[in-house]
N, C-alpha and C positions, 0 to 999 in steps of 0.2 A: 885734303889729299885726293879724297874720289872724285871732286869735281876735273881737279889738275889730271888723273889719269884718264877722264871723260874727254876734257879739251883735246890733245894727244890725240887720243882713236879717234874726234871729231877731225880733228886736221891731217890724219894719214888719209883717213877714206875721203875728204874733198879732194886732196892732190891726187888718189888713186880713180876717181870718178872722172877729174879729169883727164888722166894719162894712165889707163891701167897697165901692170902688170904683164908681158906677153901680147901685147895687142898692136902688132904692127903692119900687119896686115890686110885683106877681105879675110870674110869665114869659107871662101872655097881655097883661095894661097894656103891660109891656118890649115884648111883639114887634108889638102893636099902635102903639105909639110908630114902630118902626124902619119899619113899613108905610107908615104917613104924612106920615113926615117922613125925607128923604135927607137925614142930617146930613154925608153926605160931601161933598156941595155948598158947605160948608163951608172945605173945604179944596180952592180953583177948581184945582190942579195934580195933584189927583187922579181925579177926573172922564176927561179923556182918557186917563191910562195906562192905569185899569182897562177901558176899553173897545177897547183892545188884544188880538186875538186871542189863545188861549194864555196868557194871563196869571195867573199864580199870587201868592199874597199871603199872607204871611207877616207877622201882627202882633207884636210881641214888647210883651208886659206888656198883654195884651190885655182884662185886668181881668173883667167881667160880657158882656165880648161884641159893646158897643153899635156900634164901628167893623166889628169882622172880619163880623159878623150882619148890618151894614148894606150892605159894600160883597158879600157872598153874593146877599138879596135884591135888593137893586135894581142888578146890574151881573153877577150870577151865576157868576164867579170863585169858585175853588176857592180858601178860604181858611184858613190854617191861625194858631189862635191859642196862643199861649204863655204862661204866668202858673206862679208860682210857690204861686200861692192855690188849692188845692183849693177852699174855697166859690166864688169867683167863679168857676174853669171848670164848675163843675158847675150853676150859674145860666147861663152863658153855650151848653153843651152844650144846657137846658134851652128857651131862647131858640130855639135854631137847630132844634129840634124842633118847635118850635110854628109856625116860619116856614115849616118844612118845604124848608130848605135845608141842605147837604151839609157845614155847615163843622166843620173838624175842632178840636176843644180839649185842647192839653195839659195837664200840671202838670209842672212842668219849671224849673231852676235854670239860665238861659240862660249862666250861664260853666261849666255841666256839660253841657250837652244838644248833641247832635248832631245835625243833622237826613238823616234818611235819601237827602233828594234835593238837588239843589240849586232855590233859587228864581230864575226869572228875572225 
């Protein structure tokens, strides 16, 4: 049965390596997109936590970026995103450089990874 759920994650992330996630753009269109439009307005119950002092954000499957990059720019929380897809964090790294905000991208197997700090 663990090898069968290994195959599985082995074949989402080859078809996500090929065609990620969110990635249909350049990373200036992407970050130009995230500048204009808060898609976290989207989801009305996140709006006030992120404007919670101290507040840190931890995306897990955080794909090209478009959530953790948006809630960095427009609410400036230190945001740390997780994905198992080296291409879409390195689109997503790529995003957050153009934004010129601080958020961090792993590449990471979230039932292997550990995170150094805890997030409140």
């Amino acid at each position: 049965m663990e090898n069968e759920q290994l195959s599985v994650g082995q074949s989402v992330l080859a078809f996500y390596r090929v065609l990620p996630f969110n990635y249909r753009q350049s990373v200036a269109e992407h970050a130009r997109e995230i500048k204009d439009r808060n898609a976290v307005q989207s989801y009305p119950v996140l709006p006030p936590l992120l404007e919670t002092s101290g507040m840190r954000v931890l995306e897990i499957g955080c794909g090209a970026g478009w959530l953790s990059n948006g809630i960095a720019h427009h609410y400036g929380c230190p945001v740390t995103g997780l994905d198992f897809n080296p291409v879409a964090v390195d689109r997503a790294q790529a995003v957050a450089g153009e934004l010129g905000v601080t958020s961090e991208f792993l590449v990471a197997d979230l039932f292997q990874w550990s995170p150094e700090a805890l997030f409140p």
